[in-house]
N, C-alpha and C positions, 0 to 999 in steps of 0.2 A: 212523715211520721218518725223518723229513725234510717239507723242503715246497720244491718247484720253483713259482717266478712269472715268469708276464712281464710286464714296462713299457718302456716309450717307445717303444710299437709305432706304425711312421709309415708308415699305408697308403702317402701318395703316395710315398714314397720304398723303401718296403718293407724295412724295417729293425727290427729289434727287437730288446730287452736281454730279460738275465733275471736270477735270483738264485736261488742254491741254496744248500740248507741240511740237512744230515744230522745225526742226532743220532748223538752221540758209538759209543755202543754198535751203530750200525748199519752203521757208515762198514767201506770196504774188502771189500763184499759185490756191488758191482756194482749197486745202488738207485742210486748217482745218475749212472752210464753210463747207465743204462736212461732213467732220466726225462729226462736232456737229450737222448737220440736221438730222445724221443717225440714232445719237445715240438717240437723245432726238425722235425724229421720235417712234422707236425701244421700247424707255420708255413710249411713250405716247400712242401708238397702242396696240403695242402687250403688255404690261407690265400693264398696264393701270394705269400710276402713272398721277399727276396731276399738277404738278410744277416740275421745273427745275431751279435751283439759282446756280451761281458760280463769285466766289471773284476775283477780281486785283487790283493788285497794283498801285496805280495812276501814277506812272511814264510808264508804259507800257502802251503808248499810241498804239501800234498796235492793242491791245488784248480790249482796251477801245473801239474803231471804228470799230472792230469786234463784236461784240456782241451789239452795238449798230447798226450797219447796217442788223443783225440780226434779230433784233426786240425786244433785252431783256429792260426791264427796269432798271433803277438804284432807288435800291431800298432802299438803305443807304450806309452810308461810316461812316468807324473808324476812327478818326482820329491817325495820329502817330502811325502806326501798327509796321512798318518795316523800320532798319536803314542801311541805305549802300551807300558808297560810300560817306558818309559823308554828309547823309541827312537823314530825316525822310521821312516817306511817309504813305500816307492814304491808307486803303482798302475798296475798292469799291465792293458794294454788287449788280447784278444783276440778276433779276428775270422773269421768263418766264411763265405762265401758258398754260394746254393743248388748251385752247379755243381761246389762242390769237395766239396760234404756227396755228392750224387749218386755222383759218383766214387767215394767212400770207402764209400757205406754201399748203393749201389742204387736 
């Protein structure tokens, strides 16, 4: 189906990234709502981290309306991070804390 990761988990600060990745044929089924509520879930219960931030690319509008229907915030953008295809593109910074994941999810 995909593969959800996490990195630059900073116990003393309690913060951590992730990266997700659906395969094409699986995508728009609700697999990767489920694995990022799991995971951040997972990091905010049992782990007790306090933030959750992860980056995209502005032309990936799926993974944009993901994590904005989410709940995450956009919390800054680069501009001109990444070139392909014969364009530049920003990276979008979106951030989530434990308190507003609660709210939203229980």
């Amino acid at each position: 189906m995909g593969i959800i990761n996490s990195h630059h988990c900073d116990r003393r600060v309690g913060c951590f990234e992730y990266g997700l990745a659906i395969h094409a044929e699986q995508r728009r089924k609700g697999y990767a709502t489920e694995a990022v509520c799991l995971l951040v879930r997972y990091f905010f219960e049992e782990l007790r981290y306090q933030k959750v931030t992860v980056d995209v690319f502005s032309y990936n509008v799926a993974s944009i309306q993901l994590h904005e229907q989410l709940g995450f915030q956009l919390e800054g953008r680069l501009r001109r991070m990444l070139y392909t295809n014969g364009r530049y593109h920003d990276k979008l910074f979106y951030g989530m804390t434990q308190e507003e994941f609660k709210k939203r999810y229980g």
